[in-house]
N, C-alpha and C positions, 0 to 999 in steps of 0.2 A: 546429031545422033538421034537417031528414033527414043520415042520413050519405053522404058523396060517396066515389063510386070515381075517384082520381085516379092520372093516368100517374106511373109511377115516373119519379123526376128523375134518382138516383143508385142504381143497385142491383149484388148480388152474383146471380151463376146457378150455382147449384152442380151437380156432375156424380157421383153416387151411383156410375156404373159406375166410373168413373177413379178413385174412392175404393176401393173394393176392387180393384180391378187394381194399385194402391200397396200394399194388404196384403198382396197375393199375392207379389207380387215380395221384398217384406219378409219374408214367411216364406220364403221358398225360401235366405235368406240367412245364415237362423240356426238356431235353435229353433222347433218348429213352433209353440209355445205364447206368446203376445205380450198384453204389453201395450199399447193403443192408448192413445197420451199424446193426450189432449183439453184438456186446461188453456188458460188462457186462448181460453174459448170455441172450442178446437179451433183454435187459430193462428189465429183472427179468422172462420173459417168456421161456427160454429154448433156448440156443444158437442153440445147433442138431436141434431140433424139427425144428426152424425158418429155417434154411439153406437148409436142407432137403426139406421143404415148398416151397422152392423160388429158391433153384441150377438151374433150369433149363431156369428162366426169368434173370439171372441176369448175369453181367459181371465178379463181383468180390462181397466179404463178406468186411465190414469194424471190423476190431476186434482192442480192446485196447493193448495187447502185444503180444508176442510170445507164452506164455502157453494159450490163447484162440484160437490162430491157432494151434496148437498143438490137442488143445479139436476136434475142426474141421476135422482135417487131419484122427486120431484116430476115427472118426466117418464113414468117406468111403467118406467124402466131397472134391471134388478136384481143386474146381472153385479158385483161387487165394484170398492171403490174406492179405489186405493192415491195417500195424500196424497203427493206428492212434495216438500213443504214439510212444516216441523216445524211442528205443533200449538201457538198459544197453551195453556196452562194451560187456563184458561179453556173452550177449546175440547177438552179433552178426553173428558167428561161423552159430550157428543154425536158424538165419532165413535166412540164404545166402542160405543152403544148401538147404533147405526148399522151396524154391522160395519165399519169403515173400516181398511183394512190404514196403518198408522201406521210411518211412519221412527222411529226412535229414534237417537239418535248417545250417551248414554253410558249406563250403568249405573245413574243416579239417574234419569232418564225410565224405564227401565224399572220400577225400585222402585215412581216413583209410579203408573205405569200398573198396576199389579199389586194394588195396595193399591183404587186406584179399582174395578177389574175385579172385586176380591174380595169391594167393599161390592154392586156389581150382579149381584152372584152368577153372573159370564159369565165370556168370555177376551178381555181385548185379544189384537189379531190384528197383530203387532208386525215389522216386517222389521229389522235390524241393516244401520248402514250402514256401511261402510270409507272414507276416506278416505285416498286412492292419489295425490290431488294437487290435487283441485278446489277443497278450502280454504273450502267451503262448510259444508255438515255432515257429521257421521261420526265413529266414535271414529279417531282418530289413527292411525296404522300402528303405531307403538311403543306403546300403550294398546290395540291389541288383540293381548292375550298371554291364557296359561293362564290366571294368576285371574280375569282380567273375563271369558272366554267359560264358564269355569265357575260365574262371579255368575250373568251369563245365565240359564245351565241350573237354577240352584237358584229362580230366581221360578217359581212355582206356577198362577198367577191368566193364565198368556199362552198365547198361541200361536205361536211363532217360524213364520209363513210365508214369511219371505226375508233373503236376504242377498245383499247388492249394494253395488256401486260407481259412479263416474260419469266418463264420457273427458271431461275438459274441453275438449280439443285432436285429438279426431280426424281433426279435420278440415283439418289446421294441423301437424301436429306427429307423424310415424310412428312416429319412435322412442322419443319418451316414452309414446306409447299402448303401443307394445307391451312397453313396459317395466310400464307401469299395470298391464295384464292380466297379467304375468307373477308381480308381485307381489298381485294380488289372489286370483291360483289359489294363493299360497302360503297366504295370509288363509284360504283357501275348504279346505284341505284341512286347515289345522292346527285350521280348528273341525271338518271332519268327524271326522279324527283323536281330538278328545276328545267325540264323539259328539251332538255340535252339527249336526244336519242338518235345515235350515229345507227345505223343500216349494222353495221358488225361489231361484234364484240368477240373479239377472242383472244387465248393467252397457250391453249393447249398443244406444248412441242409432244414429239414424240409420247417423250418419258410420261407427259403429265397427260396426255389418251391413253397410255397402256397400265397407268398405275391410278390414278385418281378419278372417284364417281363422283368430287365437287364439281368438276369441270361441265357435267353435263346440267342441261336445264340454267348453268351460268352464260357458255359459250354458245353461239349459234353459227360457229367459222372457227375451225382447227386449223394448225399449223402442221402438218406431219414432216416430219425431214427425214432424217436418217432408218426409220421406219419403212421409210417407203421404198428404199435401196437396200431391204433384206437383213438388217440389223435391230435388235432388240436391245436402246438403253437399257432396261432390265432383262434381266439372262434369262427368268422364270418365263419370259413372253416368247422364247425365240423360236417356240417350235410354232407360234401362228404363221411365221414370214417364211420369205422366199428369197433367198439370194438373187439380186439382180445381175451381180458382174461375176464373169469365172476372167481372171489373169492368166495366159500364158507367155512360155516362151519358150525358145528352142537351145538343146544341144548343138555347141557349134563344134567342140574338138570330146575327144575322152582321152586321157593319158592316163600310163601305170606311174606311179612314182614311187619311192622305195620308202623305207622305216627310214624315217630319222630328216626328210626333207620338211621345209617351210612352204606355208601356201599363204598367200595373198601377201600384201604390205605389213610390213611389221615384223613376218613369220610368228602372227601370233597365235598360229595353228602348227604342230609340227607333226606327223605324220606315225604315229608307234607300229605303224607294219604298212608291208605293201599295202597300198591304195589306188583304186582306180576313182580319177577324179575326172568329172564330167565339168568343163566349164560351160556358162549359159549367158544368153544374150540380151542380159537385164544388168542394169546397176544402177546407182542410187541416182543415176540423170535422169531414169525412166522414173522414178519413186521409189525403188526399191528401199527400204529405208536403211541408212547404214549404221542405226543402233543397234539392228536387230545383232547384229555382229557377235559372236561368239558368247548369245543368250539361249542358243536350241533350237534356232530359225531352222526350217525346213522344207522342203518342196517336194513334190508329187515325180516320181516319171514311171512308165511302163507300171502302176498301182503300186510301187513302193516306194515308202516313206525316203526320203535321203537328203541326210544332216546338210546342210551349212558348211565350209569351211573358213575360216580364217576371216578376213576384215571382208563387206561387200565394199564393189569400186565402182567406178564413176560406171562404166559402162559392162562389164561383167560379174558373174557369183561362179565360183566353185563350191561345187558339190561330192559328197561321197554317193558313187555308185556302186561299189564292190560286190552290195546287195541284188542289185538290179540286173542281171542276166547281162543282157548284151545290148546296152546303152549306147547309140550310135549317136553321132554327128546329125542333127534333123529332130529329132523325136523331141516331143514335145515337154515343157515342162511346166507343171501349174505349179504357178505362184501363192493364186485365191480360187479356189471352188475346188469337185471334187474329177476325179477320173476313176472309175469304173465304183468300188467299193471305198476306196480311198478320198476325203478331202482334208483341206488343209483352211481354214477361216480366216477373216479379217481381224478377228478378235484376237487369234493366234498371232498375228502377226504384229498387232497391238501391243501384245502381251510383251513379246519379243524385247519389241522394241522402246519400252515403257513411255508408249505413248497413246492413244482413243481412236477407233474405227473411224472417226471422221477425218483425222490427220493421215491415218492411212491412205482415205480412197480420194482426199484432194490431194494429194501430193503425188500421183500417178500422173505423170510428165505429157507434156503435148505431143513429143514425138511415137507415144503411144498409140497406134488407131482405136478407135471404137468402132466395134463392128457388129452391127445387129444381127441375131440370131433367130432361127424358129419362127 
């Protein structure tokens, strides 16, 4: 059978220029030198696509392991790639060879990274990390004294290119940030101090470039994530950015249905007058998320707003169209962005769903295309 070109059911359109108008903004907040965080596939938008967009403004990509710098490398991308996640064992062989800037959190990761680097006759390329309160990885605040930053400096086979930390609550919490940062620049000068001075220092996500002026004059390398994909951790910021992704999908049937019927699983919607309901060619296999379910979730078609009904399912959402004139089989329906006067947000859809625009836009499925736009 010959191959067929068929219409997109469910697709993403992505906007290259609102992608750098997000970096821009982003460096004007910190340091001019940034790493662009792309991990999981760039917040759900295309890890290639993002890197490709931005190789040329940036220092380094930030990706979660070794197989997303892998994805990168396999793509013609060469700008460096700092794991934001610690390394299986296992996985270390391949990103030494790789050039992969590697978090480290104690003093025995660095030994064995040394010892490996030594048999490959290279340098691991090593960042040290501070733990200031994320409880994730890092040496401890009280474990990074004199002897372990001078263990450090005694391994041979490295390259110390960073030192950094991570706001868990910037976006939530002023004054433990700024207390983070206060005590990180203590971190940061008692290893310049004994002459510990890695190439980068940085800690600044999002939230803590768009909210905090400690960061500057401390960092000389940001972190931007979700910033950069058109979302303001803090809402006071959101009118700087630019939406990078609009979500669609399409009308596949419209039916009348009378007072008094059930729609979707459950019949936890039940119908109080005729309703014409538009089903659509999304459901929660694509990402749609199916908490949003009977919270006020909403979608766009022909510029009018039209509710949600009943539970979303694996692969469809009904909708009420009643409002909508003459809602056909085909016609488009935005999920995330706007259509003419009308949008619909991630944060909306967050909100829905009580869950964070970041869970939103990685949870948009692979059988989704991305599709560049403009």
């Amino acid at each position: 059978m010959e191959p067929q070109t068929l219409p997109h059911r469910c697709w993403i359109e992505l906007n290259a220029d609102a992608l750098r108008h997000n970096a821009t903004v982003a460096r004007t907040q910190g340091a001019a030198e940034m790493m662009a965080v792309v991990k999981a596939n760039a917040y759900g938008h295309g890890a290639v696509w993002a890197a490709r967009t931005l190789q040329d403004s940036v220092a380094m990509f930030g990706v979660a392991n070794v197989q997303e710098a892998l994805e990168l490398r396999a793509a013609g991308i060469e700008k460096p790639n700092y794991l934001l996640s610690p390394c299986l064992p296992e996985e270390w062989e391949l990103a030494v060879r790789m050039g992969c800037h590697i978090s480290v959190s104690s003093l025995q990761e660095a030994i064995a990274l040394d010892k490996l680097a030594q048999r490959l006759e290279t340098k691991a390329l090593l960042h040290a990390v501070v733990d200031t309160g994320m409880g994730r990885i890092g040496f401890l605040e009280e474990a990074w004294d004199h002897s372990a930053i001078a263990a450090l400096m005694s391994v041979k086979h490295v390259s110390w290119e960073g030192l950094n930390t991570h706001l868990p609550s910037a976006d939530e919490d002023a004054a433990f940030t700024r207390a983070q940062l206060a005590r990180f620049r203590q971190a940061v000068e008692k290893a310049q101090g004994m002459g510990f001075r890695p190439k980068w220092i940085h800690a600044s996500n999002s939230a803590g470039l768009l909210g905090y002026e400690e960061q500057r004059g401390l960092c000389n390398l940001t972190r931007p994530g979700l910033m950069l994909y058109g979302v303001s951790p803090l809402p006071e910021e959101q009118s700087r950015l630019k939406p990078v992704l609009t979500w669609k999908t399409r009308v596949t049937l419209v039916r009348e249905l009378p007072a008094g019927h059930g729609v979707s699983y459950g019949s936890t919607y039940i119908t109080e007058r005729p309703t014409r309901v538009a089903t659509l060619a999304c459901g929660y296999a694509d990402g749609y998320p199916r908490q949003a379910s009977g919270h006020g979730a909403q979608v766009i078609i022909g510029n009018t707003v039209c509710p949600v009904l009943g539970r979303v399912t694996m692969d469809q959402i009904m909708v009420d169209v009643s409002t909508c004139g003459d809602a056909k089989p085909g016609d488009e329906a935005v999920l995330i962005g706007a259509q003419r006067s009308t949008k619909v947000t991630a944060t909306e859809i967050a909100a829905w769903s009580n869950t964070i625009e970041w869970h939103v836009f990685t949870g948009i499925g692979p059988r989704v295309p991305r599709l560049a736009v403009g």
